[in-house]
C-alpha positions in Angstrom: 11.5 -23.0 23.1 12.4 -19.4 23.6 13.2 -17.3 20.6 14.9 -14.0 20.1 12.8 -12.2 17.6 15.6 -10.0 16.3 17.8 -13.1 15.8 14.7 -14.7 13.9 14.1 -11.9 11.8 17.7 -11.6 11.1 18.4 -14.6 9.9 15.2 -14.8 7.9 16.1 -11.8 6.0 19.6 -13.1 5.2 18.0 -15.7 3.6 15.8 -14.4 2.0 18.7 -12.0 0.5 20.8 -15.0 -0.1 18.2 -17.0 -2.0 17.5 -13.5 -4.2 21.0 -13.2 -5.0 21.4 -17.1 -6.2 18.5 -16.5 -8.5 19.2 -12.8 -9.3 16.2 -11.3 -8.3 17.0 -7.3 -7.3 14.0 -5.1 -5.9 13.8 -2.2 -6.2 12.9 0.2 -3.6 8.8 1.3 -3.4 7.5 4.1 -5.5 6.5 6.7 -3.1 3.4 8.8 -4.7 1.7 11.8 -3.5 -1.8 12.7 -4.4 -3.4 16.0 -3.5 -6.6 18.2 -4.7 -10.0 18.9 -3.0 -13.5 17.0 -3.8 -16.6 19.4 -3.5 -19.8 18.4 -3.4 -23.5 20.5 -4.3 -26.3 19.5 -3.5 -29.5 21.1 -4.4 -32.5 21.2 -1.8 -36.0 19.5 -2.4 -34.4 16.9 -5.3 -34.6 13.2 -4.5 -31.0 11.4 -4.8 -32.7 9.7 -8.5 -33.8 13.6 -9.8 -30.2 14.4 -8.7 -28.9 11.6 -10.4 -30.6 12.6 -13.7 -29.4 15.8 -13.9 
C-alpha cells in the first residue's frame, strides 16, 4: 500500500476541521511568550555546599 503523505495529512486535517465545526469547537491560535533576564550566581571560596546553604 503506498501512501502519499501530503494527501494523508490533508485529508486528516479536513477532518479533523470538519468534526470541530459540527461540534463547534474553535482554537485559538498559541500564545507566543518571551522571557528574558540574566541568572548570576556567587559563590564564596572554602564554604561547603550545606554552610552555603545556611547562609
Amino acid at each position: 500500500m503506498d501512501v502519499d503523505l501530503v494527501t494523508l495529512r490533508s485529508d486528516f486535517r479536513r477532518r479533523v476541521k470538519t468534526r470541530f465545526d459540527e461540534v463547534d469547537v474553535t482554537l485559538g491560535p498559541a500564545a507566543t511568550r518571551e522571557l528574558s533576564g540574566s541568572v548570576s550566581v556567587d559563590v564564596e571560596e572554602g564554604l561547603t555546599s550545606d554552610e552555603r546553604a545556611e547562609r
